[in-house]
Each structure stands twice: as C-alpha cells, then as structure tokens.
N, C-alpha and C positions, 0 to 999 in steps of 0.2 A: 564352332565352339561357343560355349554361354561364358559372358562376359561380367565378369562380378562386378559387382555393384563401387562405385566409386569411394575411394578411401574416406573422403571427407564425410559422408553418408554415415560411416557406421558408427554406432553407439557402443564405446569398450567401456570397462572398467572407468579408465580417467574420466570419462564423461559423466558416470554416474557419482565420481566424486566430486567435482564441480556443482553439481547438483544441488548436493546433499552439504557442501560446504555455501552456497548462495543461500539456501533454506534456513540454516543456521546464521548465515551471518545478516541475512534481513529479517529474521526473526527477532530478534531483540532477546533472546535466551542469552546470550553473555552479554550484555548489555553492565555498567559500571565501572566503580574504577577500579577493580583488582587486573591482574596482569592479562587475564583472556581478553578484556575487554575492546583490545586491540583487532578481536576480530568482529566486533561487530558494528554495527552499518550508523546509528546515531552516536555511538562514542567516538567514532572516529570522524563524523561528520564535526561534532562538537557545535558549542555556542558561540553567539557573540558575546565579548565582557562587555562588566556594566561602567558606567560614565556617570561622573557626581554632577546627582539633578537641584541638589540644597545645600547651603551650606549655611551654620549658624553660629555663632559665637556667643556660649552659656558657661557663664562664672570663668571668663579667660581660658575658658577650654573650647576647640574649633571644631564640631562636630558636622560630620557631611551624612547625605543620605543619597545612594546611590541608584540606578535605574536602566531597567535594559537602554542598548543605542538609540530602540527608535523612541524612547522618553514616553511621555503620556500627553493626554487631550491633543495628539495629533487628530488631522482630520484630510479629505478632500484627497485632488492628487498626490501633494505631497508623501502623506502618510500613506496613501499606496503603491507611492513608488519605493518606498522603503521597507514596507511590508516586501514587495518583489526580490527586493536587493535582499530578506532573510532566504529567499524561495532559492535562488540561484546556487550557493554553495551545493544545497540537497541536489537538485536535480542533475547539475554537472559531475557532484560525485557518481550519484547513482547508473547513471547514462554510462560512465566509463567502466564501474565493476560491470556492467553486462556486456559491453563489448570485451571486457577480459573475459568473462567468463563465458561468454558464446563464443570465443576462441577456442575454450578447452572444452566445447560440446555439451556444456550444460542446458542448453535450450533444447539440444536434438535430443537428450534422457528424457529433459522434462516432455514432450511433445511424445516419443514411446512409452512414459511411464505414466504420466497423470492425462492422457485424452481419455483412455478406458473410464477413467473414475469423472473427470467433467463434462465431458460428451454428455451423457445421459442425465449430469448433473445439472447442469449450466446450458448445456448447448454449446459453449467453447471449445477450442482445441488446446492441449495441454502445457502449449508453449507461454501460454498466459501463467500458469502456476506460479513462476518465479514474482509478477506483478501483483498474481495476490497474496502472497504472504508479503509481500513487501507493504500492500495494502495496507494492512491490519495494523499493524506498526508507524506508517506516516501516509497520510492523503497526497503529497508530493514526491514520493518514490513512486506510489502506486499510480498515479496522473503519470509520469514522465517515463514509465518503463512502458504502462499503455501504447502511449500515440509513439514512441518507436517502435513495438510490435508492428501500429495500423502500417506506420510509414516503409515500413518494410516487407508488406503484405502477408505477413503474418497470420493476420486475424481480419477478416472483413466487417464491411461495415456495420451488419447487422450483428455480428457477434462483439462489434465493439460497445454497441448500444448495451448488451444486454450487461458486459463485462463493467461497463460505466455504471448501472444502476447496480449492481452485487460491492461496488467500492462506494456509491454515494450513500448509503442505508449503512449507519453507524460510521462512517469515516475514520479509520484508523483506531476501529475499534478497543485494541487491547493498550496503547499509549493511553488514547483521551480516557479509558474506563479508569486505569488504577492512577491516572494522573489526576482526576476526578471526580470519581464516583466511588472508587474507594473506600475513601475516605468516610461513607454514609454507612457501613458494615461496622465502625469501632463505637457509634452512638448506641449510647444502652436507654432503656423507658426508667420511668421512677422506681419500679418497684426490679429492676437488674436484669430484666431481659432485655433481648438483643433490638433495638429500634425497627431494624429491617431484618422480617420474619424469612432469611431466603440467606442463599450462598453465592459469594461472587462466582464460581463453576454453575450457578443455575445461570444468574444472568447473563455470564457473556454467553453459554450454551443457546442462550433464547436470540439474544442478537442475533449472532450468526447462522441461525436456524433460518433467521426473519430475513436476512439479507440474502439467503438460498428462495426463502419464498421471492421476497421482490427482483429477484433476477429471473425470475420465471415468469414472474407475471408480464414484466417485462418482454419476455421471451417471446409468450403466447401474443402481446400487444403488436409488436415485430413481425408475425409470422402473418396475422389477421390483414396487416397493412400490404404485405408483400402480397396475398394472393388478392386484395383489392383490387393491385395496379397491374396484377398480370390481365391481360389483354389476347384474348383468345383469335386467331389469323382468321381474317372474313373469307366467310365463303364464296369458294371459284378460286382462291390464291393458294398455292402452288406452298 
C-alpha cells in the first residue's frame, strides 16, 4: 500500500491564509493609527517616546524641547549600543510572528507558491518570500527573518548571499522612499511645474527593478566562484 504523505507536509487552505495574512501584515498596507492598524508589523512594533533634551525659562514661562531616547551628538560604543537596544524590540517581535505563523504553514504555502516565480527570478527558494516583503518595509525584519531561514537550513549559503545583496540595494525601500524621498515630488519650478519630471510608481518601480538586477549579478558572481573551487578527482582515483 502507498503511504501518504505526512499531515504536517501538506499545504491546505489555512496555510495559504497565514500566507497572505504575513504579506499583508509586513507589508505595511495597514500601517497607522485607525483601528486595522493593529495588524500590522511597525504599528504594533511602535516607538520609543521622547525624553526632554532642553529646557528654558522665556518671560516666566518654562518651555522644554524634546528628543528621541538615544538624544543627539552621540557617538562611539556608546551610541551604538543604543542604536542596538532600538534593533532588538524589531527583531524579537519579528522572529516570533514567524514562528506563529510557520505554525500555521505559511512558510510551506510560501515555498509551493512563490519558488516557481523566485527560482528563475532570484535563484532562491520561495520560503524567502515572507523576508522579502518584510525587507521592503524595514532592513531589520528583513536581516532577522534571513539568518533564521539560513539557521534553519532553509536557504543555503549561496542563496543567502544572493538574497542579502536583493535586501542590501535600496534597504527597505518603500519606508526609507516615502519617509524621504517623497517628499521631492511636492517641490514645483518657478514657472509651476513639477520639480521632479517622473512619478513615485516610476521610481520605486526602477528600484526594485535594480535590486532584481543586483541579485543577479550577484547570483552570476556566486555561481563563477563555485565552479572555480570545484576541483575535478585526479586521474587513476576511483
């Protein structure tokens, strides 16, 4: 008698909702403060509050000015151990929604559903998917769901290289874009047109274009070094 395949194995419905609910919730599409906002990955990560960095006393009235925790003109260990101490919240939370949600099979959807489409893309296997839309959104989601992939053998080494250079080219691209670059679409010239001749849909489309080229280039660089060191068995051995 043929022996089916073990329960844990198969990819049902709930798995492809885990899925599709991880995608959404590291995507940053409900992102804010209305009531959905609950589901996704940096509102519920949230900030640190700020701490009074001045304070002044103008016409008997006490006016303060406040400032993230880690303050300004840090510098040296210090201020990169504090920079750390902002890293840790992200990454702990992140590390834990994937252990829930590789409970309820959303790694084994993503791995049947997105290899067809990275495979050929990337060279990766599809279990990555969930790190890279996490990517796009925060460089510390997408760093800390990586190396548990590797460490789980997931994703081999060479596939981790190529998957590290498709996250280093723009880093969390759609955050740092409208948190920053934005901002250069609402400048207009003297005479009322637009400063910059282009649409945010061209550029991040170009980003993300460029970060599929450099993961390839990548890829090819990888591939060149591997058949360097392969080492062909001397002849007369067996």
């Amino acid at each position: 008698m043929k022996s089916s395949p073990p329960e844990e194995y198969k990819v049902g419905p709930g798995a492809y909702f885990a899925l599709a609910f991880a995608a959404v919730f590291f995507s940053g599409l409900l992102g804010g403060k209305e009531w959905y906002g609950v589901f996704d990955f940096t509102t519920l990560n949230g900030a640190f509050g700020k701490v009074v960095s001045k304070a002044s006393l103008q016409d008997g009235t006490l006016t303060t000015a406040t400032s993230a925790f880690r303050g300004s003109g840090g510098s040296g260990a210090m201020d990169g151990f504090l920079f750390a101490l902002g890293l840790i919240p992200a990454v702990m939370f992140a590390l834990g929604m994937i252990n829930v949600l590789e409970h309820y099979g959303a790694l084994r959807a993503a791995r049947k559903l997105l290899t067809p489409l990275l495979r050929p893309l990337l060279g990766i296997p599809g279990t990555t998917g969930l790190a890279l839309i996490g990517s796009l959104q925060s460089t510390d989601v997408g760093a800390s769901l990586t190396r548990n992939l590797a460490d789980e053998g997931q994703i081999s080494e060479n596939e981790k290289d190529v998957f590290a250079m498709f996250q280093f080219s723009a880093g969390a691209m759609i955050t740092n874009f409208f948190s920053s670059g934005a901002i250069l679409f609402t400048l207009v010239a003297i005479d009322g047109t637009a400063a910059v001749p282009t649409s945010i849909g061209a550029c991040i489309a170009v980003m993300f274009i460029m970060k599929i080229v450099g993961a390839n280039m990548m890829r090819l660089i990888v591939r060149f070094q591997t058949k360097a060191h392969v080492t062909t068995p001397a002849e007369g051995e067996a």
